[in-house]
N, C-alpha and C positions, 0 to 999 in steps of 0.2 A: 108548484109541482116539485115534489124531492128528485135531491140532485142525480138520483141514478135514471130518472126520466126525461130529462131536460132535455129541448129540440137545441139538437146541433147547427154547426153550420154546415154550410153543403160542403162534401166530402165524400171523396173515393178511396177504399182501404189500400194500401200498399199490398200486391197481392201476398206476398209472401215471410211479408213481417211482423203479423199477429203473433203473440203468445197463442197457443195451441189453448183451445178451449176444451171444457168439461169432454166435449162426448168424447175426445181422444180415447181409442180402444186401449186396454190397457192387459197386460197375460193374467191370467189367474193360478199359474202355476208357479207364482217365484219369478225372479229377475230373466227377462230374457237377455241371454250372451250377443254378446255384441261380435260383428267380424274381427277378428287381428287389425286388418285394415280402418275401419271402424272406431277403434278404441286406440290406434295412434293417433288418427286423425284428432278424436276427440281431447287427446292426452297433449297434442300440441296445441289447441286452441285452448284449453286448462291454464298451458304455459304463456303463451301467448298474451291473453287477458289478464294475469297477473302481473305480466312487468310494462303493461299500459298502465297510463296514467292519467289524469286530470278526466272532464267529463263521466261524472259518479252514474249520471242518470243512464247512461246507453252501456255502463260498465254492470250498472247493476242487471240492467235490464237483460243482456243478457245472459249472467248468471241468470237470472229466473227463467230463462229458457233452455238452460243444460238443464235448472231443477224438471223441468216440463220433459225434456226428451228423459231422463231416468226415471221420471213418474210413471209415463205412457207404456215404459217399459218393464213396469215393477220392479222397479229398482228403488225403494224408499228412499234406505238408507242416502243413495246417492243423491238425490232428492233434498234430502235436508241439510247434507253436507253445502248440495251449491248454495242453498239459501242463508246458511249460516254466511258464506262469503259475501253473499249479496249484500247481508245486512254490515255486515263488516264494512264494506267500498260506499255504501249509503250513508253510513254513520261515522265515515273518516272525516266528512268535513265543518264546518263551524256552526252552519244552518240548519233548524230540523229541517230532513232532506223527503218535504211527505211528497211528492212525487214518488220517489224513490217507495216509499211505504206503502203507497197506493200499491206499487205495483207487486212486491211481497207479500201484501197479505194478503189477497188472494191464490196467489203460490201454497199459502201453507191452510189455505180455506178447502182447494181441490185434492189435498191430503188429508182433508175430515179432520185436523187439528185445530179446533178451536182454542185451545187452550194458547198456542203458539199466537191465534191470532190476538186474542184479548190481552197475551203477553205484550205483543208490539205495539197495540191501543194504545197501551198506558203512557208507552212513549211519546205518542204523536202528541198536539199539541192543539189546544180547542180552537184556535183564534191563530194568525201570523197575520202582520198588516198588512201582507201585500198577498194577501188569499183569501180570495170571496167565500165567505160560508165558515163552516166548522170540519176542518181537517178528522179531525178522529171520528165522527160519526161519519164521514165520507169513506172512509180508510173502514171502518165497521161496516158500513153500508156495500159496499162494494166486495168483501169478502164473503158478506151471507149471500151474495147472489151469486158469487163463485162456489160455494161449497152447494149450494141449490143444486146448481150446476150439474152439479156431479156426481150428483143423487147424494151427497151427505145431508141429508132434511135432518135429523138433529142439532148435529153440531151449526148447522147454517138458521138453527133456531136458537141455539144457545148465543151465536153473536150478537143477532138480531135482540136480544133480550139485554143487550148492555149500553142498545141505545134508549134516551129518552122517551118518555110515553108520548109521543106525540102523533101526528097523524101521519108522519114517513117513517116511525114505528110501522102503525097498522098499513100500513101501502106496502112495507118491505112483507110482513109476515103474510098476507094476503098474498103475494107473490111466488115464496117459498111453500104455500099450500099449493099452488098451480103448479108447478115443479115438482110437486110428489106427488101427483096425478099423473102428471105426462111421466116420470117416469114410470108408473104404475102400467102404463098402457107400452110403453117402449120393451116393458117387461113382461109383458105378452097378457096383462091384464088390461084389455082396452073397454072389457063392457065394464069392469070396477069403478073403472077412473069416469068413466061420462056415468055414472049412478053416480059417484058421490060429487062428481060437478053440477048434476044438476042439484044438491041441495044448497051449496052455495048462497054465501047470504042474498045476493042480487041476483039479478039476472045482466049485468056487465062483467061481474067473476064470473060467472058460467060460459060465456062467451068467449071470455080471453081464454079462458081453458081451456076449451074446445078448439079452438085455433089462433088460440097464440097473441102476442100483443107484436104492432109494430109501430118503432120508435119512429119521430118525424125528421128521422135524415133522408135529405136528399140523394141520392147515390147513383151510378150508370148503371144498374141494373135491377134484379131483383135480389139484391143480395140480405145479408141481415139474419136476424133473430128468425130461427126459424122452429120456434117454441110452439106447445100447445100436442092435442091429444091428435088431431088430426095431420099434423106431420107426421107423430109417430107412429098412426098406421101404415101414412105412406111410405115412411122408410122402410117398412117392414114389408110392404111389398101389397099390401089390402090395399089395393086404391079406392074398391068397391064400398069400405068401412071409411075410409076418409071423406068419401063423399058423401055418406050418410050425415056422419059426423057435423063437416062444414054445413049439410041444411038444416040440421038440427039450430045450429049458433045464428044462421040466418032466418029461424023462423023466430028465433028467438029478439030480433032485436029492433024490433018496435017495442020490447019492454023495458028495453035500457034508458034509464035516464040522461035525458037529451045532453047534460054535460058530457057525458061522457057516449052519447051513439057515436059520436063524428070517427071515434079512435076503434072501436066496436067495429066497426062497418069496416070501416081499414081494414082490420084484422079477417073480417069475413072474405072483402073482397081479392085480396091476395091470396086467400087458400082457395078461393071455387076458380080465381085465375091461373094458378098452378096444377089445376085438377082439366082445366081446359074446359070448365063452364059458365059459357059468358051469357047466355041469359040469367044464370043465378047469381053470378056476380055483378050484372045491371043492376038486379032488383033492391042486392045490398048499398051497393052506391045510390039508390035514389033513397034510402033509409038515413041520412047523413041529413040532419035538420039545417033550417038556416040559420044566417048567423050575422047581428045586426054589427057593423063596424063602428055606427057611432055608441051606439047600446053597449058594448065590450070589443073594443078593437084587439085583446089578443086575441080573446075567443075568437073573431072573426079568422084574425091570422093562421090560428092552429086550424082551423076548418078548410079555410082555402088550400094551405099545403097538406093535409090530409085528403085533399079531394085531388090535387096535382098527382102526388104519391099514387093514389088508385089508379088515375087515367091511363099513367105509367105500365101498371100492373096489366090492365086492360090493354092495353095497346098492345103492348108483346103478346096476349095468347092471343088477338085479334090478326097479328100479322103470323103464329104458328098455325090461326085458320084458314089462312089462306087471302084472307080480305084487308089487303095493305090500306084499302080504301078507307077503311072505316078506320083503322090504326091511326093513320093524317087525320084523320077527322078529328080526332080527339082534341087536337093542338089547336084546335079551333074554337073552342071551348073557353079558352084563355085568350088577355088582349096584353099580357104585358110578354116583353120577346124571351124573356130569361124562362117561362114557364111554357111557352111554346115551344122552345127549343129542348126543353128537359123531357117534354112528349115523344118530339121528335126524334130524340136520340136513343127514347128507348129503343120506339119501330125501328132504327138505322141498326143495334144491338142485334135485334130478334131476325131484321135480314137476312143480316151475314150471316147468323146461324142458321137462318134456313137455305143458305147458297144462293141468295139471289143478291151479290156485291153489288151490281151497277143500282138498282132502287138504293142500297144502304149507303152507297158512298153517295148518292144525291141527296138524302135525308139528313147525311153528318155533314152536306152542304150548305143546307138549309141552315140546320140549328147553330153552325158556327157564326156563318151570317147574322144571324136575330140576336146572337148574343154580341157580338163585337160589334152591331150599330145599337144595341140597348145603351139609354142615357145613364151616363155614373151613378146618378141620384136611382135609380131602379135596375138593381141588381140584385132582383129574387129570380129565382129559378136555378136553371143549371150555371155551369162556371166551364170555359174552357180547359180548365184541367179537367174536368169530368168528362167530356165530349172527347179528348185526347184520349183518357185511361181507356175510355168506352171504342173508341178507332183502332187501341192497341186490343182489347179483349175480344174485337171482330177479326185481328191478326192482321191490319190493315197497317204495316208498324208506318211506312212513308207517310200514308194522312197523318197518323199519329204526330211522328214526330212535325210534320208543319205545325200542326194544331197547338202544340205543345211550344212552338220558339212566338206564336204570339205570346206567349203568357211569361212577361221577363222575369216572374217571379215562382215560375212550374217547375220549381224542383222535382216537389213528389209524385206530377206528371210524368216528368222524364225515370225518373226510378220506375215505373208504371210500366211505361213503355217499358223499358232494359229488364223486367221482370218477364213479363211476356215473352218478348224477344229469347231471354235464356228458355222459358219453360217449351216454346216451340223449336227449340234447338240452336236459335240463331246465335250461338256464343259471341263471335266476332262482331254482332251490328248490339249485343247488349253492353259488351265490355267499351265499344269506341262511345255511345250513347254518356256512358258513365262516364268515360276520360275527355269530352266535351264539354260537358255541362255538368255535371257532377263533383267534378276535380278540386272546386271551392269545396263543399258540404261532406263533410267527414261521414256524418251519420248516415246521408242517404247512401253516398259512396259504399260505406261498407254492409249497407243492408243490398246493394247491387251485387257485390263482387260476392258474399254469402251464397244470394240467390240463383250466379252464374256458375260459382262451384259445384253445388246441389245440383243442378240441371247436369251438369259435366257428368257429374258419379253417379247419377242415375240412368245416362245414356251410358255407364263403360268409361268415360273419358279420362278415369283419374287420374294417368299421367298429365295429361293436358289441363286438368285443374291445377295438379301442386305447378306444373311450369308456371301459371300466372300468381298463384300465391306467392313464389318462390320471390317475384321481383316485387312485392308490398313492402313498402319502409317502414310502415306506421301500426305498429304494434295489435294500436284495435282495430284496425279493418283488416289485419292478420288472422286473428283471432275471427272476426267473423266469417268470414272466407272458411276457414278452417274448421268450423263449426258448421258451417253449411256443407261443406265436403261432409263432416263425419255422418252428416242426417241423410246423405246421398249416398253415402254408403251401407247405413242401417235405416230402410224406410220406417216409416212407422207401421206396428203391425195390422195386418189383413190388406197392406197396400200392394204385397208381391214383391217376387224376390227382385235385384239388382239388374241390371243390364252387364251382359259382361262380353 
């Protein structure tokens, strides 16, 4: 499978530490001005990150995320200036630094500058012995689907064209045609986009186009890729098209060849489960062929955690129907406790959002349970850091954090929790979160203390953030801090003004 598809391991995002993806709104009238307060705040975290030192990668990283906040704001120029520094602090030290390049060029991919990107290629390095695969076409590979992204379909074909003729060539270019479909339809052309989906050379393209591919992470929620033509009606507010749409992809996939129905079917049953129909999303999950383990044990394996992933899916709009019954039921389906429990946590998720705490906190009973007596040697399914992040995004921060001191090694649990914690105001129980457990780990520390500023200047609080910036020693969690202030004081646009 090319490396831009490959199943991860199970993993919950740091809510609030992504680089800002494609659909970032962005002005179309010239650089939007930033507040006075805004543009010191950002002016010190500028200074800040320049007189840190050592750790290239989290230095680089983010420079790439000023490049992203002056992108989102049409601010080009500003834009490429961070990324010139980025490549600066990536290329200060003795090793090619293709971390560090991964993460640039796609910075300079959601700028529609191809050219910038095939310039940095040349750098990277085909081969390093201590890096599985081939760095430059990863570093390639990974830009065209950022410039997809973002609707640049040219320039995210011109990368794509500088990789080898092979078959993660055509997987990538097949891709970036599905990406200039959905945005065809985001663009208020949705009968366009499903006419020329349906010519598609298969009938597995037409499917993923129609709604979207989803990777086989395991996650505490429904989060993720949320591509394909039937999102983009729903964003727009046609649910009525989205649902046409999704039966469309599900009448369609009994024609998909059985290698690939199992991911097909996925893709169906997470959109009719987001649309809140679970008869039609039954029908696509029984569409999901089987799968012999001794005949091909990955196959088997991608099969079985693509049918886990559905149950998931299912199980949340099964407990927004109303029928927690049927939601448990699902985890019954599965005999190993890691995959029971990953069931389980979704229904415990989907509870707390429907206000009924005392079932969810029994359910994240349950699944801590199954996971902490599962034997070492069988450890698929969910992870206690996941069950923790998932107790934190129910707002449930006290389970959380228990759930989270089983795991001696939950850092990015605990940053989880203290991201939560700040975005629901709780400044005081995010910041001791951090200065307990965090106090070793630089990187997560400062991707806390960022995330606890943001929350502050977003609630009004900006004197109460710079007070706790004010006592940071350490240059880069200065600078993050400080860059999370300035994004809390200029949200991003169509998010509404400040709190003041």
């Amino acid at each position: 499978m090319p490396a831009t598809a490959q199943t991860s391991a199970t993993t919950a995002l740091f809510m609030l530490a992504a680089l800002s993806s494609a659909a970032d709104p962005a002005p179309k009238t010239g650089p939007a001005r930033l507040s006075p307060a805004a543009e010191t705040a950002l002016r010190e975290a500028v200074a800040a990150l320049d007189e840190a030192g050592g750790d290239t990668l989290t230095r680089t990283r983010l420079w790439c995320e000023i490049a992203t906040f002056r992108r989102i704001r049409g601010d080009r120029d500003g834009a490429v200036a961070a990324l010139a520094k980025a490549r600066d602090v990536a290329e200060s030290g003795r090793r090619p630094p293709i971390d560090e390049w991964r993460d640039i060029g796609p910075q300079y991919a959601r700028l529609g500058d191809a050219k910038a990107v095939l310039d940095l290629a040349e750098r990277v390095p085909t081969q390093r012995d201590d890096y599985r695969g081939n760095p430059r076409e990863l570093v390639l590979q990974e830009a065209a689907r950022a410039a997809a992204d973002a609707g640049h379909i040219k320039p995210a074909e011109q990368i794509a064209e500088a990789l080898p003729d092979t078959p993660t060539r055509k997987f990538l270019r097949d891709a970036i045609g599905r990406q200039a479909l959905i945005h065809r339809a985001a663009n208020g052309d949705a009968a366009g986009a499903i006419r020329d989906a349906t010519r598609l050379p298969n009938a597995a393209d037409t499917v993923l186009a129609l709604v979207g591919q989803v990777f086989l992470n395991l996650a505490y929620d429904d989060v993720g890729s949320t591509d394909g033509i039937a999102h983009a009606q729903l964003a727009a507010g046609d649910r009525e098209g989205a649902a046409k749409t999704a039966g469309s992809a599900l009448a369609l996939l009994a024609e998909v060849d059985a290698a690939r129905r199992a991911v097909a079917a996925l893709a169906v049953v997470r959109m009719l489960a987001r649309l809140d129909d679970l008869p039609a999303a039954r029908k696509a999950l029984a569409q999901m062929p089987p799968a012999d383990p001794k005949a091909d044990p990955r196959a088997a394996g991608l099969r079985r955690t693509a049918e886990l992933i559905a149950k998931g899916f299912l199980a949340a709009a099964e407990v927004r129907a109303g029928r927690d019954d049927a939601a448990v039921a699902l985890a019954g389906d599965f005999t190993r406790p890691g995959e029971q429990a990953y069931v389980l946590h979704f229904v415990a998720l989907a509870q707390a959002r429907a206000g009924r705490k005392e079932a969810s906190a029994a359910n994240f009973a349950k699944s801590i349970d199954l996971v902490t007596r599962a034997p070492a040697s069988d450890r698929t399914g969910t992870s206690l850091h996941n069950i923790a992040s998932a107790q934190a995004a129910a707002g449930d921060f006290a389970g959380a954090a228990k759930t989270a001191a089983l795991n001696p090694s939950g850092a990015l649990a605990w940053a989880n929790l203290a991201s939560y914690q700040a975005s629901a105001g709780d400044f005081a129980g995010a910041l001791k979160a951090a200065e307990d457990h965090l106090a070793d780990n630089s990187f997560w520390s400062s991707q806390v203390m960022r995330a606890v500023a943001e929350a502050q200047a977003r609630a009004g609080r900006e004197a109460a953030a710079r007070e706790g910036i004010g006592k940071l020693t350490d240059p880069l969690v200065r600078a993050h801090a400080l860059f999370g202030l300035a994004r809390g004081l200029a949200p991003d646009p169509g998010k509404g003004p400040v709190k003041r």
